[in-house]
BAMARFI-763514 format. One record per residue (C-alpha): x, y, z; residue number from 1; residue in one letter. Coordinates in steps of 0.001 Angstrom, whole numbers, plus 500000, padded with zeros to 6 digits. Last residue first. Example, Ala and Ser with C-alpha at 12.3 -4.5 7.8 and 13.67 -1.06 7.14 Angstrom:
<keros>
513670:498940:507140:2:s
512300:495500:507800:1:a
</keros>
This chain:
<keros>
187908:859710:078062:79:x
187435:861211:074507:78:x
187277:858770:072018:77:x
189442:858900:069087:76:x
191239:855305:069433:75:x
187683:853727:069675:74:x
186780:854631:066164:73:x
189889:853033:065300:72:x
192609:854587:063797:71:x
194309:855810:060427:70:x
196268:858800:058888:69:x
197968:858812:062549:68:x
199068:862282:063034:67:x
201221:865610:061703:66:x
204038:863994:059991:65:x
201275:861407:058489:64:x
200025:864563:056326:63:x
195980:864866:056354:62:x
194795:864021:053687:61:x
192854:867593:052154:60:x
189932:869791:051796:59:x
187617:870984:049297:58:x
184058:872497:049212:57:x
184168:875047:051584:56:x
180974:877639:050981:55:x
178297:876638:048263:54:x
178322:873704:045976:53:x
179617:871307:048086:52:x
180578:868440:046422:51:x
182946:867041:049193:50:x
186089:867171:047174:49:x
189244:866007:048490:48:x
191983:867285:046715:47:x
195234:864306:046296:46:x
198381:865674:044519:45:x
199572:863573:041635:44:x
203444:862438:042037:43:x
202095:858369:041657:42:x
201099:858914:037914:41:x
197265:860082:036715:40:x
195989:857267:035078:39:x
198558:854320:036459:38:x
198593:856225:039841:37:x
194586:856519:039935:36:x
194042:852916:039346:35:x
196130:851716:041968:34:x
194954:854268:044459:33:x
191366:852565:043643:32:x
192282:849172:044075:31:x
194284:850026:047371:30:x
190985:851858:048309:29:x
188801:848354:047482:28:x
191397:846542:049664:27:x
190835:849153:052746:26:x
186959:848698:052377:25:x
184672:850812:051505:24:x
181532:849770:053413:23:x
178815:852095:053617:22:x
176374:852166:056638:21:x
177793:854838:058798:20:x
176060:855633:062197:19:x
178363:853118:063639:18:x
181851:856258:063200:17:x
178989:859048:065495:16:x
177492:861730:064357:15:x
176446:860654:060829:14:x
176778:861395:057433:13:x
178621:864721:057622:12:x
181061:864543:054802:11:x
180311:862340:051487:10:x
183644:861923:049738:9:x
184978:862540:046467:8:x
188435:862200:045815:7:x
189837:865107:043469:6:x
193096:864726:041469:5:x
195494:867583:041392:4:x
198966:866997:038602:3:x
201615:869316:039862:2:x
203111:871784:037135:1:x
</keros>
């Protein structure tokens, strides 16, 4: 059986990518995957958890065979 981790995340902070004022950087991530594959081992499924207690309260990565996992805030304007 599949080992599921949950991420938390905070969803809907802001309309637009400047109106967030956390910084998580890429090298604190890394840090964090780190940790999770030595606790949990590198086959454990990612759920993201948004803490809703109501309605939808989990989600998922989405799979690099089905888009960029990262880009810019400018790369997903609309022209």
């Amino acid at each position: 059986m599949e080992t599921r981790i949950l991420l938390n995340i905070s969803d809907n902070g802001g309309y637009a990518p400047d109106q967030i004022n956390t910084s998580f950087t890429l090298g604190k991530l890394l840090e964090g995957l780190n940790q999770a594959i030595e606790t949990f081992g590198e086959d454990a499924v990612i759920v993201l958890s948004n803490g809703q207690r109501y309605g939808a309260g989990y989600g998922s990565i989405i799979d690099p065979g089905y888009g960029d996992l990262f880009y810019t805030a400018e790369d997903g304007e609309d022209d």
